[in-house]
C-alpha positions as CSV (number, residue, x, y, z in Angstrom):
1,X,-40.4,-68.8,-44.3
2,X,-37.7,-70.2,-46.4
3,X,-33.9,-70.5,-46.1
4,X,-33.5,-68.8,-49.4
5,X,-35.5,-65.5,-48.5
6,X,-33.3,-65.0,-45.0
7,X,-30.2,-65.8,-47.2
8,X,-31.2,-62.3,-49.5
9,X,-32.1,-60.5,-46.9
10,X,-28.9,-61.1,-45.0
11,X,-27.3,-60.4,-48.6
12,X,-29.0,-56.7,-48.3
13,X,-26.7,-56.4,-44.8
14,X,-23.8,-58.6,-45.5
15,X,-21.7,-55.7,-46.8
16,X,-21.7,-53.7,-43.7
17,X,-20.6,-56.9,-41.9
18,X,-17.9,-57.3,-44.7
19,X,-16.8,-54.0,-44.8
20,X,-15.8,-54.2,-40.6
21,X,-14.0,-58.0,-41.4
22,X,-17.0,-59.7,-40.4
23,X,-20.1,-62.0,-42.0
24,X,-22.9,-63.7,-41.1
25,X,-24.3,-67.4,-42.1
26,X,-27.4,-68.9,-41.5
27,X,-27.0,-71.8,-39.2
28,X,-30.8,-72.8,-39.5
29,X,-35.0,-71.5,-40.4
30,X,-37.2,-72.8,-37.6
31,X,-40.8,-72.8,-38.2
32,X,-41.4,-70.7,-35.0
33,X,-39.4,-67.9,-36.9
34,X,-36.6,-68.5,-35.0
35,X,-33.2,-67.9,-37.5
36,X,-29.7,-68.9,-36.0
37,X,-26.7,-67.3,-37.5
38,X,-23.0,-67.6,-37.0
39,X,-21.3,-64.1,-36.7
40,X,-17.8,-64.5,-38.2
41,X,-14.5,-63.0,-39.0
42,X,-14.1,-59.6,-36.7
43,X,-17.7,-59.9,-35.9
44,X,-17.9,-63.2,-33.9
45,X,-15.1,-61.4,-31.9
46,X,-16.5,-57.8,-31.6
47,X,-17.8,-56.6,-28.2
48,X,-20.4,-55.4,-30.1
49,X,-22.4,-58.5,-31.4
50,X,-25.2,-58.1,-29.7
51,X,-25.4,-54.7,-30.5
52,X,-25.2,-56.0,-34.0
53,X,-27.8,-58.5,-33.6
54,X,-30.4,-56.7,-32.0
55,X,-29.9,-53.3,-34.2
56,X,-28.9,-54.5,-37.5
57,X,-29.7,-58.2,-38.1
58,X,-33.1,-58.9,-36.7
59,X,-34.5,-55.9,-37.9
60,X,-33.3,-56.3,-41.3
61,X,-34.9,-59.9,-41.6
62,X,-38.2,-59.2,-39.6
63,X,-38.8,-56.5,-42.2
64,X,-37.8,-58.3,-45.5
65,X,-38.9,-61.4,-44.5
66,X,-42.7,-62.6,-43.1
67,X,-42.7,-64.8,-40.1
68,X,-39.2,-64.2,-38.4
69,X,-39.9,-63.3,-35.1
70,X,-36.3,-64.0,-33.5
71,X,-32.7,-64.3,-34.2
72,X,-30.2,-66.1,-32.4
73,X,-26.6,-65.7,-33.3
């Protein structure tokens, strides 16, 4: 799994993030398909992050990119 795919992926999402003041960044690819992001803007702020995480991130990336089984923001 390579940096470069989980940056396009989160490109497909990043707009939705935008559009509510927020972004994401990938921090780091681990080889146990663990991806680390930073939530920024409104969304490192939002009571919602989790939410975010669990509903729109790691879905998004499991399912556009083969061997991401977690994501930690």
């Amino acid at each position: 799994m390579s940096p470069e795919a989980v940056r396009k992926a989160l490109d497909v999402v990043r707009p939705g993030l935008v559009s509510d003041g927020g972004n994401a960044e990938l921090i780091s690819v681990s080889e146990d398909g663990t991806v680390r992001l930073e939530l920024q803007g409104a969304c490192a702020r939002c009571t919602a992050r989790e939410m975010t995480r669990r509903l729109v991130l790691e879905p998004a990336l499991r399912a556009r990119v083969p061997g991401v089984l977690c994501v930690i923001v």
